[in-house]
Structures are given as C-alpha cells and as structure tokens.
C-alpha positions as CSV (number, residue, x, y, z in Angstrom):
1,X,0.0,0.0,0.0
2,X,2.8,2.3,0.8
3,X,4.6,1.8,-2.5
4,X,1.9,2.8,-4.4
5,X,1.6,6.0,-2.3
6,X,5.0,7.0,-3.3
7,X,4.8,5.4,-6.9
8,X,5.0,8.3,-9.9
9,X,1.9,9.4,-11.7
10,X,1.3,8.1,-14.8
11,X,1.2,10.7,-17.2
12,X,-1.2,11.0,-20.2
13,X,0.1,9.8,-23.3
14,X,-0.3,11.9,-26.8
15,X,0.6,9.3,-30.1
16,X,2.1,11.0,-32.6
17,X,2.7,14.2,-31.5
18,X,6.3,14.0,-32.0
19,X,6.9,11.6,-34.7
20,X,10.1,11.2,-35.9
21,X,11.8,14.2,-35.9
22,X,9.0,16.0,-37.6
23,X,7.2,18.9,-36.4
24,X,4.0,17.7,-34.7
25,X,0.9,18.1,-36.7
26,X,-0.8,20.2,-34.2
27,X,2.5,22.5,-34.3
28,X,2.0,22.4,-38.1
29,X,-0.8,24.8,-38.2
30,X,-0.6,28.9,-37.8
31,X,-3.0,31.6,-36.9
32,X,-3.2,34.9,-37.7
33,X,-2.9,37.8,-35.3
34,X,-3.2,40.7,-37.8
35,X,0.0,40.6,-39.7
36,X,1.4,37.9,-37.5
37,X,1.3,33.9,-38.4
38,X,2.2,32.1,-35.1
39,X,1.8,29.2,-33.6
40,X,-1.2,28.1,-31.6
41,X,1.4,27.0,-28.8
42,X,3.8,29.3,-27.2
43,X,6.7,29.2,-25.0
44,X,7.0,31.5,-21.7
45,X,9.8,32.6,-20.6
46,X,8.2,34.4,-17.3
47,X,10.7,31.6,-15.3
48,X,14.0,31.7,-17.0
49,X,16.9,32.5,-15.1
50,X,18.0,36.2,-14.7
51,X,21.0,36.1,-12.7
52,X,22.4,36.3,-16.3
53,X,23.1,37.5,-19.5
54,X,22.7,33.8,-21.7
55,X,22.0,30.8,-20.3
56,X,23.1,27.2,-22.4
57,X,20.0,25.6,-21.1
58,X,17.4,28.4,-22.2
59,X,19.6,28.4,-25.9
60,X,18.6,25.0,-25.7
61,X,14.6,25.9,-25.3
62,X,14.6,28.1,-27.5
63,X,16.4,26.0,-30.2
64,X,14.5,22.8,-29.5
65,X,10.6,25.0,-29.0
66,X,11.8,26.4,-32.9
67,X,12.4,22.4,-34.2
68,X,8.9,21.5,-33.0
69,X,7.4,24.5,-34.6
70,X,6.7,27.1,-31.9
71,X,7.7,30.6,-33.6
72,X,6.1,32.3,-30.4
73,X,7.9,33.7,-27.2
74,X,5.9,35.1,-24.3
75,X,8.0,37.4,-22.8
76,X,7.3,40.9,-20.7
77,X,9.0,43.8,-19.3
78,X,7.6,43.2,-16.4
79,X,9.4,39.5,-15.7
80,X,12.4,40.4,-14.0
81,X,12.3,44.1,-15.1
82,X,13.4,43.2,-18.8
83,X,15.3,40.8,-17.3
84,X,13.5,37.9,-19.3
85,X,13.2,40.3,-22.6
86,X,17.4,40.2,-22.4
87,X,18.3,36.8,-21.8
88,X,15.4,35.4,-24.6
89,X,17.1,38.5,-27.2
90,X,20.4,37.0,-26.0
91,X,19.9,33.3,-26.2
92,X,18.1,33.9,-29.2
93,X,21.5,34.9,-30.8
94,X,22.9,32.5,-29.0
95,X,20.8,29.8,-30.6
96,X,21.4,31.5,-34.3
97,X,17.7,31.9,-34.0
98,X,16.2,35.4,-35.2
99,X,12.6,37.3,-34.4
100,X,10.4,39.0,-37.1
101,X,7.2,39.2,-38.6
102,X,6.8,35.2,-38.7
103,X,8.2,35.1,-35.5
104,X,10.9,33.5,-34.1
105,X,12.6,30.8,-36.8
C-alpha cells in the first residue's frame, strides 16, 4: 500500500505528437494575429533564469521550442524588469535563431 503512495503518476500519453523528428501536426498549423502567423502553442519565458546575460539551457529551449514549430515567445518587461526580454534577445542569438514578422525561426 505504501509503494503505491509514493509510486510516480502516470502521465497521459499523446501518439504522434512528436513523430520522428518531424514537427508535430498540431504544431504544423498557424494563426493569424493581424499581420502575424504564429503558432497556436507558445513558449514562456516568465521563469528563466535572470542572474544572467545567456544561459546554455534556455539556448537549448529556444532551439528545441523552434524544431517543434513554436515561432512564439511570451515574454514581458515586467518579468524580471526586462530581465527575461534580455536573456530570450540574447539566447536567441545565442541559438542563431532570429525574431520577425513570422516570429521567431
């Protein structure tokens, strides 16, 4: 009885999300926002480290969120005082990603 109490959670599966190397199929799709095609699945960056300037394992995020089709960063001035806006611009460059009009790719 105690073992199960202390057993992990078994966590939902999704079939072919990720198939492959390919970018998902729901990832696949884009919607408009005026001007903008992104996306319907973003990435937030309100929790990324801002003790510093570029961090390998946000380059890494960012890289890998771009592979599965995410073009769309979340970020504010308000999280960490521009704090977050710098290290996403940063690791961005980092990750020889760039940000425009089709977001980030």
């Amino acid at each position: 009885a105690l073992q199960n109490l202390f057993s992990p959670p078994k966590l939902p599966s999704f079939p072919g999300l990720i198939s492959g190397g390919n970018t998902p199929a729901p990832l696949q799709k884009r919607i408009q926002l005026g001007t903008l095609s992104v996306s319907p699945m973003g990435l937030g960056t309100l929790n990324l480290p801002i003790n510093k300037e570029i961090d390998d394992e946000t380059t890494q995020v960012l890289k890998t969120a771009s592979e599965l089709g995410i073009n769309f960063a979340d970020t504010a001035e308000a999280y960490g005082f521009g704090k977050s806006e710098t290290m996403t611009r940063n690791c961005l460059r980092d990750a020889n990603l760039e940000v425009g009009d089709n977001g980030m790719n």
